[in-house]
Each structure stands twice: as C-alpha cells, then as structure tokens.
N, CA, C and O of each residue as an XYZ file, in Angstrom:
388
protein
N     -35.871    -73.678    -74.079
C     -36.617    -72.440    -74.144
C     -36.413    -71.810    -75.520
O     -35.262    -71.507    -75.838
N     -37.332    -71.604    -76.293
C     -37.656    -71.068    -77.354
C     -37.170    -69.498    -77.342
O     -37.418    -69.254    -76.162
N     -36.745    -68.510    -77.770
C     -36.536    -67.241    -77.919
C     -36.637    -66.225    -79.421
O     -36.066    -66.398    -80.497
N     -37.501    -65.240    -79.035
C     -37.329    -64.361    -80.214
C     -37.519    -62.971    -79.410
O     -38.058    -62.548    -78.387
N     -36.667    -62.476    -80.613
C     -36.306    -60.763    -80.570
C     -37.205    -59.915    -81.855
O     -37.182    -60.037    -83.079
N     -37.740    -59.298    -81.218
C     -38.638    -58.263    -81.898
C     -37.509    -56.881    -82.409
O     -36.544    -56.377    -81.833
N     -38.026    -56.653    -83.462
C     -36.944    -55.468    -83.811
C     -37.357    -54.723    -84.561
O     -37.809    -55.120    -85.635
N     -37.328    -53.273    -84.194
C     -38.106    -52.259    -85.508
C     -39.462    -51.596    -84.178
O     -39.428    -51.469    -82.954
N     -40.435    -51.340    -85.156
C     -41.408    -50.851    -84.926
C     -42.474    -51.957    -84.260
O     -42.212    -53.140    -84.478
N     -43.692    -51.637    -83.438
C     -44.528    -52.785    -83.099
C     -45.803    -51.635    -82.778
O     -46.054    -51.021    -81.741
N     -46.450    -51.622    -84.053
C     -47.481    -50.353    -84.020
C     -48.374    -51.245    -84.719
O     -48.377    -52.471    -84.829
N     -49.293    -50.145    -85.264
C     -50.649    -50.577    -86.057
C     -50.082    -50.642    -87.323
O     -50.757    -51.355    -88.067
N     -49.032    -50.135    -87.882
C     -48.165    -50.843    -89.271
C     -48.116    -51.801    -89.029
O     -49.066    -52.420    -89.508
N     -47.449    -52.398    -88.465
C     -46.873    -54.074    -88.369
C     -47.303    -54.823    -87.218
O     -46.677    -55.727    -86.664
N     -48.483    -54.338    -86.897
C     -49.509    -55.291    -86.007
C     -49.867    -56.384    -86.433
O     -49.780    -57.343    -85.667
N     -50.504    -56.625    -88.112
C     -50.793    -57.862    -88.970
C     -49.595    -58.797    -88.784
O     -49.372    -59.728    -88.010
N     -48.948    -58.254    -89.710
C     -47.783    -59.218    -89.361
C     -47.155    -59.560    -88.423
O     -46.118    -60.152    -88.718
N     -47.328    -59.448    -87.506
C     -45.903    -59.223    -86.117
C     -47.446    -60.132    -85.770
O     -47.177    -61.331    -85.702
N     -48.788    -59.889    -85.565
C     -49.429    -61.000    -84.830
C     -49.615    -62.382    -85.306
O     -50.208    -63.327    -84.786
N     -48.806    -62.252    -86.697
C     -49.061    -63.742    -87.469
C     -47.596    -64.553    -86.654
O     -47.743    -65.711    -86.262
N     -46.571    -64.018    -86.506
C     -45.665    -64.124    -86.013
C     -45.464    -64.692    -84.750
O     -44.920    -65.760    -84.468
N     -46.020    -63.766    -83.957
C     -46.002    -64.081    -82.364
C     -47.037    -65.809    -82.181
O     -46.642    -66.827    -81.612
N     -48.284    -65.605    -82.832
C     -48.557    -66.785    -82.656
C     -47.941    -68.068    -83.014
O     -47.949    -69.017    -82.230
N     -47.263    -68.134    -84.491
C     -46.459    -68.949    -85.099
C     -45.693    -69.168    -83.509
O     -46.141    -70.105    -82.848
N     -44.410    -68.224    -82.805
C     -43.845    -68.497    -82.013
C     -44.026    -69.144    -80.753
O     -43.179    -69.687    -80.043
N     -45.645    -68.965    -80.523
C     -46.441    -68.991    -79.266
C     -46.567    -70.732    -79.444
O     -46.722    -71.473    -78.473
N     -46.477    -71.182    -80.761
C     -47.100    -72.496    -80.832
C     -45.733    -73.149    -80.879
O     -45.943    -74.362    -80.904
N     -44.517    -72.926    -80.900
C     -43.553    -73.391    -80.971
C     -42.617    -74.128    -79.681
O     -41.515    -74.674    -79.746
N     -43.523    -73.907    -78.506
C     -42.137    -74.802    -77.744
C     -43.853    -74.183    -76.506
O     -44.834    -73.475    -76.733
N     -43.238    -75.145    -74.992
C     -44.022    -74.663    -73.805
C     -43.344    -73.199    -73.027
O     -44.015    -72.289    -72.539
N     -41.819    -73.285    -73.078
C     -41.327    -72.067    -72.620
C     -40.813    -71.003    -73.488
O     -39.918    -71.366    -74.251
N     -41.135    -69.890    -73.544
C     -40.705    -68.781    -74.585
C     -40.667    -67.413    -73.798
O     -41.369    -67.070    -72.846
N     -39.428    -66.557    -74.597
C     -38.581    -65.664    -74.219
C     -39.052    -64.956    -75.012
O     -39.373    -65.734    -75.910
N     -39.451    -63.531    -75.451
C     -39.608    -62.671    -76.014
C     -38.692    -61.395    -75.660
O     -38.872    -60.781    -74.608
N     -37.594    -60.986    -76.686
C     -36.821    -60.229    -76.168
C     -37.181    -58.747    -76.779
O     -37.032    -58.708    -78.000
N     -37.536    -57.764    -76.299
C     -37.997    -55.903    -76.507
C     -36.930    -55.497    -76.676
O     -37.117    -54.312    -76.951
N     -35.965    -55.673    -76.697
C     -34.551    -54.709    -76.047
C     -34.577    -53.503    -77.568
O     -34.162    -52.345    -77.515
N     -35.212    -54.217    -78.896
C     -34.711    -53.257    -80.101
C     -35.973    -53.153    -80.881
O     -36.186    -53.366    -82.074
N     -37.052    -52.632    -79.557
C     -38.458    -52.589    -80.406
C     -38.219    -50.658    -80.155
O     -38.073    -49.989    -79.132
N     -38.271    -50.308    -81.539
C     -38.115    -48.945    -81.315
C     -38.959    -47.456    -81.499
O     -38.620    -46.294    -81.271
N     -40.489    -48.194    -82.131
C     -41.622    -47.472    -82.010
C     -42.504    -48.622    -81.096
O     -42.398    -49.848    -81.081
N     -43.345    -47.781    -80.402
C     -44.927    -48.800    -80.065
C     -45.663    -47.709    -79.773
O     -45.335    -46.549    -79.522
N     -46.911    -48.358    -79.857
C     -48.211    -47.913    -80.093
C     -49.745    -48.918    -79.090
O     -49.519    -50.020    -78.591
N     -50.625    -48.497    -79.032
C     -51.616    -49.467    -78.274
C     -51.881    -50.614    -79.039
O     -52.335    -51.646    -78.546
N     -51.579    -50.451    -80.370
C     -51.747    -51.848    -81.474
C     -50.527    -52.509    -81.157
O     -50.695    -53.718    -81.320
N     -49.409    -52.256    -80.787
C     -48.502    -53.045    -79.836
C     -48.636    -53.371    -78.690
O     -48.597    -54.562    -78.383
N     -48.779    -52.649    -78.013
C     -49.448    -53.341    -76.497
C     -50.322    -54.599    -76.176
O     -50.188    -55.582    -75.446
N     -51.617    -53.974    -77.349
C     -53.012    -55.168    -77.449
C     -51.920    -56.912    -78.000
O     -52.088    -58.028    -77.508
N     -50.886    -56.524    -79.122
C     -50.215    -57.630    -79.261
C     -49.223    -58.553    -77.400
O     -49.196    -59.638    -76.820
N     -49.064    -58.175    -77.364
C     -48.310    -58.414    -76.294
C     -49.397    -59.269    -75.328
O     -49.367    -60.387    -74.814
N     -50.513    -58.003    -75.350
C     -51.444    -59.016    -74.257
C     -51.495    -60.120    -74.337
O     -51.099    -61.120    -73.738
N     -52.304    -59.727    -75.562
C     -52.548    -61.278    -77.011
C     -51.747    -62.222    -76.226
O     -52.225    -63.044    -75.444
N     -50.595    -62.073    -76.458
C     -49.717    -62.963    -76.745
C     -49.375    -63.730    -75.137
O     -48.999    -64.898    -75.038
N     -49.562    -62.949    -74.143
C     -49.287    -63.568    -72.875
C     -50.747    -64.324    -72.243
O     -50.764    -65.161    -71.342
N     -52.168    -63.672    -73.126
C     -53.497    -64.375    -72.848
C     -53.183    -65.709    -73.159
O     -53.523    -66.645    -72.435
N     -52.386    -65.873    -74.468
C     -52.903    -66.684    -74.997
C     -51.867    -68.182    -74.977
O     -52.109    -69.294    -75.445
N     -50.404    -67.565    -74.083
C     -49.764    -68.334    -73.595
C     -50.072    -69.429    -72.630
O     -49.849    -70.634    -72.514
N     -50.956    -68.047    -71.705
C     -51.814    -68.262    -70.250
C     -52.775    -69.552    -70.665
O     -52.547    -70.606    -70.072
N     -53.807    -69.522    -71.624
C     -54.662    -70.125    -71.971
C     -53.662    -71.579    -72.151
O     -53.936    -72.742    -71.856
N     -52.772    -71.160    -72.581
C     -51.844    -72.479    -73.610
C     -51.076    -73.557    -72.484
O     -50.635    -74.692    -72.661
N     -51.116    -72.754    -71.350
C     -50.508    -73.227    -69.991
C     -48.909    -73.318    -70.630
O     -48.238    -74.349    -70.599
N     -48.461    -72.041    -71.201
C     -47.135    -72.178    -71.712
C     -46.490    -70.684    -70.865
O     -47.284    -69.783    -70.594
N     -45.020    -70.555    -70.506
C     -44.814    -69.695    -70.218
C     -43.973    -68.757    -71.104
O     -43.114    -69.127    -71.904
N     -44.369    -67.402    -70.829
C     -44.021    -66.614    -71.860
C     -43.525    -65.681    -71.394
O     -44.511    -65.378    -70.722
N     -42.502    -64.583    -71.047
C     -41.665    -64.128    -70.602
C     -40.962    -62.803    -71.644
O     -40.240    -63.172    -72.570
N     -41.177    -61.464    -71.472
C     -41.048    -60.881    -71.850
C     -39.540    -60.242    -71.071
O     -39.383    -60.345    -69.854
N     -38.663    -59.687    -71.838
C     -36.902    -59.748    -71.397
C     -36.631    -58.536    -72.105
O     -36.899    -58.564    -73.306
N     -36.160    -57.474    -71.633
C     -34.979    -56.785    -72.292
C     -35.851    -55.369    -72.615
O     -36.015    -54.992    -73.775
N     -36.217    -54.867    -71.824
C     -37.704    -54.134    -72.409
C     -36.875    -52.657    -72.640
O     -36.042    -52.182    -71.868
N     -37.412    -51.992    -74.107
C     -36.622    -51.025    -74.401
C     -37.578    -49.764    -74.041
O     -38.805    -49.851    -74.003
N     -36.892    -48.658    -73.801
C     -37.539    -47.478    -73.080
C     -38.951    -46.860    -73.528
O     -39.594    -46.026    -72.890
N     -39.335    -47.499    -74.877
C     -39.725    -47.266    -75.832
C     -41.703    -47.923    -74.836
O     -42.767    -47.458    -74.426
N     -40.873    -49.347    -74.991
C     -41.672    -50.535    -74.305
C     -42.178    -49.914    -73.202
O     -43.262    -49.332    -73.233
N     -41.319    -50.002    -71.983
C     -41.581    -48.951    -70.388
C     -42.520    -48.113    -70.926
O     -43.746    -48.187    -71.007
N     -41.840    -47.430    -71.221
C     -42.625    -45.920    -71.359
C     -44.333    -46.343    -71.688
O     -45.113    -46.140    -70.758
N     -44.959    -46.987    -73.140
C     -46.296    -47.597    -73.100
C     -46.776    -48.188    -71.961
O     -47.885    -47.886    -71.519
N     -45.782    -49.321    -71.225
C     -46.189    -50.003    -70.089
C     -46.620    -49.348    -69.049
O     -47.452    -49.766    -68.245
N     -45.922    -48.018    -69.021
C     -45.996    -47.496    -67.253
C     -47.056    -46.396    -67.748
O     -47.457    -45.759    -66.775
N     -47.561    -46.027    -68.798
C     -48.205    -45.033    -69.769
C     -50.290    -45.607    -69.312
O     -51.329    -44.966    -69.157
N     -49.878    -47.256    -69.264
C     -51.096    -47.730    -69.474
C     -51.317    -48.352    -68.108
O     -52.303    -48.983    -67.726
N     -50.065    -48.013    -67.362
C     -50.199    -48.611    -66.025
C     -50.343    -50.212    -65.483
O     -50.911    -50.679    -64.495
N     -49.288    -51.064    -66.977
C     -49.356    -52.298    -67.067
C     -47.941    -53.046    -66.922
O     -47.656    -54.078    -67.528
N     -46.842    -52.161    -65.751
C     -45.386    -52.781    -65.802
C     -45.011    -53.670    -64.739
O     -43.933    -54.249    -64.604
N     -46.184    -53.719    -63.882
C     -46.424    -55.258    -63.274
C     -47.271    -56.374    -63.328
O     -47.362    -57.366    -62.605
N     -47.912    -55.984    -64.401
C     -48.962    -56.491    -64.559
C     -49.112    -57.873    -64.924
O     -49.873    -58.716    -64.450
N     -47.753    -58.023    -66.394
C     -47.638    -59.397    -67.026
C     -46.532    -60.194    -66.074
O     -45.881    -61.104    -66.588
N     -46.346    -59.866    -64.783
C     -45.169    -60.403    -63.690
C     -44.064    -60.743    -64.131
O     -43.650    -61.836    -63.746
N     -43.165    -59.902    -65.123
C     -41.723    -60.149    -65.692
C     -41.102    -59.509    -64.786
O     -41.741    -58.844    -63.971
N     -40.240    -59.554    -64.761
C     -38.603    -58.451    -63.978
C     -38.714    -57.423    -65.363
O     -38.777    -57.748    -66.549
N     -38.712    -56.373    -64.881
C     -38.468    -55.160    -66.364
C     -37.275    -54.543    -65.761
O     -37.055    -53.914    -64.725
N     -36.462    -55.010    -66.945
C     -34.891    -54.685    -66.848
C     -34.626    -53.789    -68.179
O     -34.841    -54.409    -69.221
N     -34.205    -52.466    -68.333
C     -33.835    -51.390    -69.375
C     -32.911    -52.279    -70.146
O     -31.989    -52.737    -69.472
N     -32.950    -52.630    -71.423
C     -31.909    -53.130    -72.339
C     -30.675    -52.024    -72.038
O     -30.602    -50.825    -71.771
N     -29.896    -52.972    -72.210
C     -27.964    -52.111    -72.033
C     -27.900    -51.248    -72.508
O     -27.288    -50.434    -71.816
N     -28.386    -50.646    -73.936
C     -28.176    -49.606    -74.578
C     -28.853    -48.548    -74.218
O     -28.740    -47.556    -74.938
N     -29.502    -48.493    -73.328
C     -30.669    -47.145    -73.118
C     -30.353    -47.029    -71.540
O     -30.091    -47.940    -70.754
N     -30.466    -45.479    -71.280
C     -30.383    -45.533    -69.780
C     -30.871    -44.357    -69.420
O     -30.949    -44.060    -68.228
C-alpha cells in the first residue's frame, strides 16, 4: 500500500499543484492511503481535489482511502454534507480533539 500525507494548506492556492501531485500518486500503486491528519486550511478547491481523486481511483478500479482527517477536513466534509459519502472510517487525527 502506497501512502501519502498532505500537509499545509489544500485550497485554491495549492489546488494546481497538490492536483499534479495526487494524480502522480493515484498512478503509483492499486492501493493508496491518503493521510489529512496535518492539512490545516481547506477550501471547496480542496474538496473538488479529493473528489477528483477518489473518482478517479474509482474509475482506476484502485482503492483509495482517506485516514487521519484533521478538524479542518471534518468540518468542510460535514459543511458539504459529504462525511459518509467517500465510505472511509473518519477518525480525528491525535492532535485535535
């Protein structure tokens, strides 16, 4: 299983890049971990990434698995009414409570 950790911001700043990224990662293995725990701004240009990224897993017949979701994360998710949506376990990273 492939894994990456997102860290910083995941807005319409670093939407370009962070989506050149995620795909690079998306093409890298069939199972992948995406860890939130230290994403510490988001925005709907983060969200739309995320979709992206689980459409296009879906499409890829790869599984993709979002882990560690920081309050930051929740908060957009349950905001847009999408925290069951991508069928992960949403577990608060350790540091936030």
């Amino acid at each position: 299983m492939r894994k990456l950790e997102i860290e910083g911001e995941l807005t319409i700043f670093t939407a370009a890049k962070q989506k050149i990224e995620l795909l690079e990662f998306l093409a890298s293995d069939k199972e992948l971990e995406l860890n939130l725990s230290k994403v510490t701004e988001m925005d709907t240009a983060g969200l739309q990434l995320l979709i992206l990224a689980k459409r296009e897993a879906a499409q890829a017949h790869k599984t993709l698995k979002f882990v560690m979701h920081s309050k930051v994360v929740l908060d957009i998710l349950e905001l847009a009414n999408l925290t069951t949506t991508f069928g992960d376990q949403v577990v608060l990273a350790h540091n936030e409570g």
